[in-house]
C-alpha positions as CSV (number, residue, x, y, z in Angstrom):
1,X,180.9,165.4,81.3
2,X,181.9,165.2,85.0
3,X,185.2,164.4,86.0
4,X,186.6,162.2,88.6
5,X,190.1,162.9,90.4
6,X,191.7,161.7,93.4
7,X,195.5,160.9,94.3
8,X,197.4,157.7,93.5
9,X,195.8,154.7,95.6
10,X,192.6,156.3,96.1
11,X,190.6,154.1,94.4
12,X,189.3,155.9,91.3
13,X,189.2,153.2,88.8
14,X,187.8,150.7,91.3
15,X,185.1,153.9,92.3
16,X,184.3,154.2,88.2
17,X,184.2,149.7,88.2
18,X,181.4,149.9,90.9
19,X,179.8,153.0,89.3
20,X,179.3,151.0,85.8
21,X,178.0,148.0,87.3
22,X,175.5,148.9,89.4
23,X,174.3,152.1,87.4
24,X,174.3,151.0,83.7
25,X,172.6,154.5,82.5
26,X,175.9,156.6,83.5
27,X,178.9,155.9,81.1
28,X,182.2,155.6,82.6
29,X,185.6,156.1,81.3
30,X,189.1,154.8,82.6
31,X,192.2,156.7,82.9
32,X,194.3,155.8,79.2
33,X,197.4,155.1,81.8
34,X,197.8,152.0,78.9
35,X,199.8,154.9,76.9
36,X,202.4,155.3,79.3
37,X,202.7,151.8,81.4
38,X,202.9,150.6,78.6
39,X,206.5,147.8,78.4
40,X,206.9,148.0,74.6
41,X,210.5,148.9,75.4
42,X,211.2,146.8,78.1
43,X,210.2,149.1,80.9
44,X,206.9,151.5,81.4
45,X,207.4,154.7,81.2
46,X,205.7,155.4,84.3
47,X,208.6,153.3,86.1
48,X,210.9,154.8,84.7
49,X,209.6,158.2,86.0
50,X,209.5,157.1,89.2
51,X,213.1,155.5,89.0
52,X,214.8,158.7,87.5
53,X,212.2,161.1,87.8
54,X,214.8,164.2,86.1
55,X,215.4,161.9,83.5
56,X,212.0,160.8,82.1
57,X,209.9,163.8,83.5
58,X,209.1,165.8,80.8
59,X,208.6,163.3,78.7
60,X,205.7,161.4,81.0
61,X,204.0,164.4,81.5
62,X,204.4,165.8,77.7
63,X,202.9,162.2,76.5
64,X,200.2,162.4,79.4
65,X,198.7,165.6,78.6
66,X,198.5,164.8,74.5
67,X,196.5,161.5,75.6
68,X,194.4,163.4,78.2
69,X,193.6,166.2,75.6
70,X,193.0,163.8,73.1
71,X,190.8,162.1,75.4
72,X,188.6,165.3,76.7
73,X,188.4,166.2,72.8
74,X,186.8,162.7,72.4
75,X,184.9,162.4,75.3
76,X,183.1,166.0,75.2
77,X,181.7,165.3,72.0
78,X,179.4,162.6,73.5
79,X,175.8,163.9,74.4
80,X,175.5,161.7,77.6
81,X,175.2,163.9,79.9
82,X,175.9,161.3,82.6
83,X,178.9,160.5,81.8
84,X,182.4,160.2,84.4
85,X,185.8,160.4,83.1
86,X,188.9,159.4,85.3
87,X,191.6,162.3,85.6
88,X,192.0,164.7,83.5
89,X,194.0,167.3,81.5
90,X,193.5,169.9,84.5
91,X,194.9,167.8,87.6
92,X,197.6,166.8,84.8
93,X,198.5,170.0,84.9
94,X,197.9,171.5,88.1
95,X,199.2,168.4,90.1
96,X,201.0,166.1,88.5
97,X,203.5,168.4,86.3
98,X,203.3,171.2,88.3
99,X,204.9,168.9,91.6
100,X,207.5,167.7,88.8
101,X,208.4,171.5,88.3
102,X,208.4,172.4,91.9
103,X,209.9,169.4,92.8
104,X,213.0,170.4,90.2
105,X,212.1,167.3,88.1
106,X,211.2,170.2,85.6
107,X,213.8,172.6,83.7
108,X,212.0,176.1,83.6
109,X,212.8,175.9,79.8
110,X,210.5,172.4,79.8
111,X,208.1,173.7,82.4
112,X,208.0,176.8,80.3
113,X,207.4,174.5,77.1
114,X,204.8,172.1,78.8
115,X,202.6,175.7,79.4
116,X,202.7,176.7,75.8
117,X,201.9,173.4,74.8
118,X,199.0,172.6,77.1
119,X,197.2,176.6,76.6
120,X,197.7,176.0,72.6
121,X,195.6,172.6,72.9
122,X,193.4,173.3,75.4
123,X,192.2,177.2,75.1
124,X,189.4,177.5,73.5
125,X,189.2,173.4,72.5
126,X,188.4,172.0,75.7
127,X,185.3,172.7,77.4
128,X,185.3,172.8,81.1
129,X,183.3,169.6,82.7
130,X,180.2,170.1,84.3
131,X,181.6,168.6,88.1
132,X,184.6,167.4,89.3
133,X,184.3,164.1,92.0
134,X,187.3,164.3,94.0
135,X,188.3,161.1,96.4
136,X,190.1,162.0,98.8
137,X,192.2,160.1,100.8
138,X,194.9,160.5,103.5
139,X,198.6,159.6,101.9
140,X,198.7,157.2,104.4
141,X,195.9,155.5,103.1
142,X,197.4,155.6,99.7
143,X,200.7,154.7,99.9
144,X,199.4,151.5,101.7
145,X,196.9,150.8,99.0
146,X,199.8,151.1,96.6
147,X,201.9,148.3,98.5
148,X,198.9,146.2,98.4
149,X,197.9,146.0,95.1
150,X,201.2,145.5,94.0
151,X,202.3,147.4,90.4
152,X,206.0,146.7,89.7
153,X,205.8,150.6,87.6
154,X,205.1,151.9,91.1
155,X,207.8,150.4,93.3
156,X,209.1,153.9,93.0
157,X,206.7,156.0,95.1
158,X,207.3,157.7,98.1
159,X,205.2,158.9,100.7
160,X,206.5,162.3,100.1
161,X,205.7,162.5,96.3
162,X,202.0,161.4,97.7
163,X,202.1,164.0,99.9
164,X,202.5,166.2,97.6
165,X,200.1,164.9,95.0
166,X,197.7,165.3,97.8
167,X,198.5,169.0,99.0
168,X,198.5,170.0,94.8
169,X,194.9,168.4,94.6
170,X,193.5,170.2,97.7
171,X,195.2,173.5,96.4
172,X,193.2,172.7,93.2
173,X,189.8,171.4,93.6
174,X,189.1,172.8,97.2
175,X,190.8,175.8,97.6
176,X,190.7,176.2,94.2
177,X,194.1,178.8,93.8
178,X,195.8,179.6,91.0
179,X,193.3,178.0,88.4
180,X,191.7,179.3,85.6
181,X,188.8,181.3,86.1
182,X,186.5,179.1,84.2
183,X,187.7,176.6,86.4
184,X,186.7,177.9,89.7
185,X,183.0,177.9,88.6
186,X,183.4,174.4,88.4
187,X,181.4,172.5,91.4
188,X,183.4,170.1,92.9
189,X,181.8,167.0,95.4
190,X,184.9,165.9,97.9
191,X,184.2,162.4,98.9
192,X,186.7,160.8,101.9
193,X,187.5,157.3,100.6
194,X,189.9,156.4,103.4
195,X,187.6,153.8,104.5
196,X,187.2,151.0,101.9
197,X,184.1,151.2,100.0
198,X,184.4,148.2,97.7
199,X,183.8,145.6,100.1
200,X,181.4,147.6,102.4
201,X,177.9,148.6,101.1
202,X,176.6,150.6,103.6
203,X,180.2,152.9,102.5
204,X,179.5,152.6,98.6
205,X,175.9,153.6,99.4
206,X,176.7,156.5,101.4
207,X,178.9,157.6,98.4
208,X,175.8,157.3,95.5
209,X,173.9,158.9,97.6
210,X,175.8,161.6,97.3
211,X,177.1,161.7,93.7
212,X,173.3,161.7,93.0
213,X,172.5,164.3,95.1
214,X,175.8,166.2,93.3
215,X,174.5,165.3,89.2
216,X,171.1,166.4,89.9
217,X,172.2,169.6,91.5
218,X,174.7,170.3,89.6
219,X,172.6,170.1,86.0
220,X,169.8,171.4,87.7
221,X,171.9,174.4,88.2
222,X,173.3,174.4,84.8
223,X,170.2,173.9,83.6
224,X,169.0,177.4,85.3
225,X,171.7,178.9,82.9
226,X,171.1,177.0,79.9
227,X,167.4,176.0,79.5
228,X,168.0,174.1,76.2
229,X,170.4,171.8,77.9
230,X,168.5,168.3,78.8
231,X,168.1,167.6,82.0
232,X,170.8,164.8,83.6
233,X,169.7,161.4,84.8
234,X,170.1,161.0,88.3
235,X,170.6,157.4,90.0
């Protein structure tokens, strides 16, 4: 299982979209944000984050990191080896609710309960994924992106909270501090999506070039490790 990640705006689920379509032998699997943009009660909770964000907090990122547990629990047990997941239980940890706790959206008592919580479900019941894709893209880039496509849930986000979503992502998946150990063994392939790649095929091509370049590799090593795990399918 490989894992995708990138900020708000940076075009993730139109990336997995593209992926599907044009390479029907990798599986692909979109973000469950369903579970909290949902407007059962009148108003996602999503929006109401970003409206109150001390408010609703704890309870966005409690309700994330049960669906994106559940989620890796499901998704692991597949034998697909090429197989892409969007976001994950890791950058819901290390990005999303750790900004809410440095940002003060937090309580140390609920930042202190969100940690037992998220090392009782994931120690030793998730397995790590065998690559993280990170698309990376300038704030900038995002917050315009954002405007564009319009989501009433996230009329609330500033430029600052994306810059700070962006510096927490770097901190994770590049320089890779203050992540599990397991983690850090974890390749990662950084692809800049400031320019658009939907629309442009020389752009989308450059970028399957090199996530086939990354899946071959990267089981190819794995494979050194573990010689009874099948070999991936490239593209």
């Amino acid at each position: 299982m490989y894992i995708l990640e990138g900020n708000i705006g940076a075009g993730k689920s139109t990336f997995l979209k593209l992926i599907g379509q044009h390479f029907p032998h990798i599986s692909v699997c979109l973000e469950p944000i369903y579970n909290w943009h949902s407007e059962n009660n009148g108003q996602s909770l999503l929006k109401q984050f970003y409206d109150n964000p001390k408010r609703w907090a704890f309870t966005l990122e409690t309700l994330a990191m049960m669906s994106r547990v559940k989620e890796h629990l499901l998704e692991q047990q597949h034998k697909t080896i090429s197989r892409i997941v969007e976001r994950s239980i890791y950058s819901g940890y290390y990005c999303f609710a750790k900004n809410s706790y440095n940002s003060e959206f937090l309580t140390d008592i609920e930042w202190n309960i969100y940690q037992d919580w998220f090392a009782f479900l994931t120690h030793n019941n998730c397995k790590v994924p065998d690559g993280f894709i990170y698309l990376k893209v300038d704030p900038c880039v995002a917050i315009e992106r954002i405007k564009k496509r319009n989501r009433s849930a996230e009329d609330g986000i500033t430029l600052d909270y994306l810059s700070d979503i962006n510096k927490l992502h770097d901190s994770f998946l590049i320089e890779k501090n203050g992540i599990d150990q397991a983690l850090k063994d974890v390749p990662v392939l950084i692809l800049d999506c400031n320019a658009e790649f939907e629309a442009d095929k020389i752009q989308f091509a450059h970028h399957c070039h090199a996530l086939s370049d990354f899946l071959h590799d990267s089981a190819y090593d794995k494979k050194l490790h573990n010689p009874h795990q099948p070999t991936i399918q490239t593209l």
